[in-house]
C-alpha positions as CSV (number, residue, x, y, z in Angstrom):
1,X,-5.5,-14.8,2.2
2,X,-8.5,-14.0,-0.2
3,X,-7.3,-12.4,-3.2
4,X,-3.3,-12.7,-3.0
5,X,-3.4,-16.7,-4.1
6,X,-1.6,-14.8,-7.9
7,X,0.2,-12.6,-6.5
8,X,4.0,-13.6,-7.1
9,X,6.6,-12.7,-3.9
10,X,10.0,-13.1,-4.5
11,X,12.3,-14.6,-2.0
12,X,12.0,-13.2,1.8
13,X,8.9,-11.2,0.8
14,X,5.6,-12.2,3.0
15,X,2.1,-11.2,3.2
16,X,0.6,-10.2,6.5
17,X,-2.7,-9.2,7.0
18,X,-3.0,-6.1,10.0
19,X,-6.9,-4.8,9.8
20,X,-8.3,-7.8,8.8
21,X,-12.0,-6.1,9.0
22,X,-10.9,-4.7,5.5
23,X,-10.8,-7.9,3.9
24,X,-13.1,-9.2,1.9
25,X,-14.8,-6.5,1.2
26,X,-15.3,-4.8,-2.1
27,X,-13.6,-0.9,-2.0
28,X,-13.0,1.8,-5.1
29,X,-10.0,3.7,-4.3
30,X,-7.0,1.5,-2.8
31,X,-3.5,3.4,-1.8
32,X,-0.7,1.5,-2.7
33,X,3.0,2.7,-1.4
34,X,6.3,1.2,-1.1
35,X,8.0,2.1,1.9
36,X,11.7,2.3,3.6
37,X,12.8,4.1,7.2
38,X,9.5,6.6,6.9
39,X,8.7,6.5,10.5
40,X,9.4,10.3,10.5
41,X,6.3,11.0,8.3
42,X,4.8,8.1,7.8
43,X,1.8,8.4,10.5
44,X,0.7,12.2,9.1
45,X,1.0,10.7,5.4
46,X,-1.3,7.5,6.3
47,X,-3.7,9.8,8.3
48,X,-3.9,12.6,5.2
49,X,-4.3,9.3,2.7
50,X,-6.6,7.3,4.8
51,X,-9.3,10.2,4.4
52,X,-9.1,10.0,0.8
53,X,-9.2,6.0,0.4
54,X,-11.2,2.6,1.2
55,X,-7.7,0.7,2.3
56,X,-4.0,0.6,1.7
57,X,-1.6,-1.8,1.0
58,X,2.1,-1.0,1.4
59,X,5.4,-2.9,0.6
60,X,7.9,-2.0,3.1
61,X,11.4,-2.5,1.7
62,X,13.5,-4.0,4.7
63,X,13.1,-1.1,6.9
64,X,15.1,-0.9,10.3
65,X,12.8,1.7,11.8
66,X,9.6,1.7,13.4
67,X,8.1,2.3,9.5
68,X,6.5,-1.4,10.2
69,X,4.9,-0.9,13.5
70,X,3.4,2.4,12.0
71,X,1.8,0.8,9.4
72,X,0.4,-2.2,11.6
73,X,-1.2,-0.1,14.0
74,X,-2.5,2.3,10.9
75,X,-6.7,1.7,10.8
76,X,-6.7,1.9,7.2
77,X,-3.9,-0.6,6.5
78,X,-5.3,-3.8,5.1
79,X,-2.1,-5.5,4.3
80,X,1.4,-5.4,4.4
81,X,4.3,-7.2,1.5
82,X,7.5,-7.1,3.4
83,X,10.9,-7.8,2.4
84,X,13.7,-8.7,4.5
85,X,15.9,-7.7,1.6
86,X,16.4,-3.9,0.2
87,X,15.3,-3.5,-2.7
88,X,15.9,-1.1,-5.9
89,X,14.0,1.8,-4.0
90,X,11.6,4.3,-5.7
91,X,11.6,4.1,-9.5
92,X,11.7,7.6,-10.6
93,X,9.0,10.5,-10.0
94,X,5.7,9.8,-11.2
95,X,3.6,12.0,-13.2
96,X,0.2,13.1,-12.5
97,X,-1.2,11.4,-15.8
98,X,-2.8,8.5,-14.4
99,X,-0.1,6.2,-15.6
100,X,0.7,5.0,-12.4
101,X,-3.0,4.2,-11.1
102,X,-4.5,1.1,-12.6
103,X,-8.4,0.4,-12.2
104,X,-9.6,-3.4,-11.8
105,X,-12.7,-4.8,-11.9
106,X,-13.6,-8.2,-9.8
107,X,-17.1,-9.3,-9.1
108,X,-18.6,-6.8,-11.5
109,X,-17.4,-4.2,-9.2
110,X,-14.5,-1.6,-10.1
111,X,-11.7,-0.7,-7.8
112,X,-9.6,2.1,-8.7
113,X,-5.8,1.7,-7.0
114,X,-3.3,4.6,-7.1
115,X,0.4,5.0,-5.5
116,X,-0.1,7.3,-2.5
117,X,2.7,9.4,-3.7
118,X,1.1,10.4,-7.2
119,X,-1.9,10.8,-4.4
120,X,-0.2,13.3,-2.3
121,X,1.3,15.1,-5.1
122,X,-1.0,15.5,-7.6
123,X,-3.9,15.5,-5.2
């Protein structure tokens, strides 16, 4: 999959492409979320975020709801990292500092890429 050759998965972690018409492309903002048993909220979060990004890439953390499904059928979804494994969870509450965005820059182009809940917070 074009651009996730580096990118280091532990064991029982996979990538899986969903709206593969995102690919490839160059974007400037990316949502990034990690994700366990949302399936409550997750479809109003990911339409509320979707207007505000290019794509998003979530980590779902072994959930055993239909958080999954959700995000496959989401239109702004470009991939999915999941774990059959639970993880540590959330690491603390992020601050609205920037400190949890982090901007790169490939093909001379920038792309900004920001955790959807600093996002949703901090608007």
């Amino acid at each position: 999959m074009p651009g996730t050759r580096s990118w280091q998965l532990r064991d029982g972690e996979q990538i899986i492409a969903y709206n593969t018409s995102l690919l490839g492309h160059k974007h400037f903002l990316i949502g990034i979320t990690r994700v366990r048993n949302e399936a409550l909220i997750l479809r109003d979060t990911l339409d509320y975020v979707g207007k505000h990004v290019d794509a998003i890439v979530a980590y779902d953390d072994a959930s055993t709801d239909r958080t999954l499904e959700i995000l496959s059928e989401h239109p702004k979804v470009a991939l999915i990292v999941t774990s059959r494994f639970v993880g540590s969870g959330h690491r603390g509450t992020p601050d609205c500092r920037g400190s949890t965005s982090r901007t790169f820059a490939a093909d001379g182009a920038r792309t900004v890429a920001v955790r959807l809940d600093v996002l949703l917070r901090c608007g």
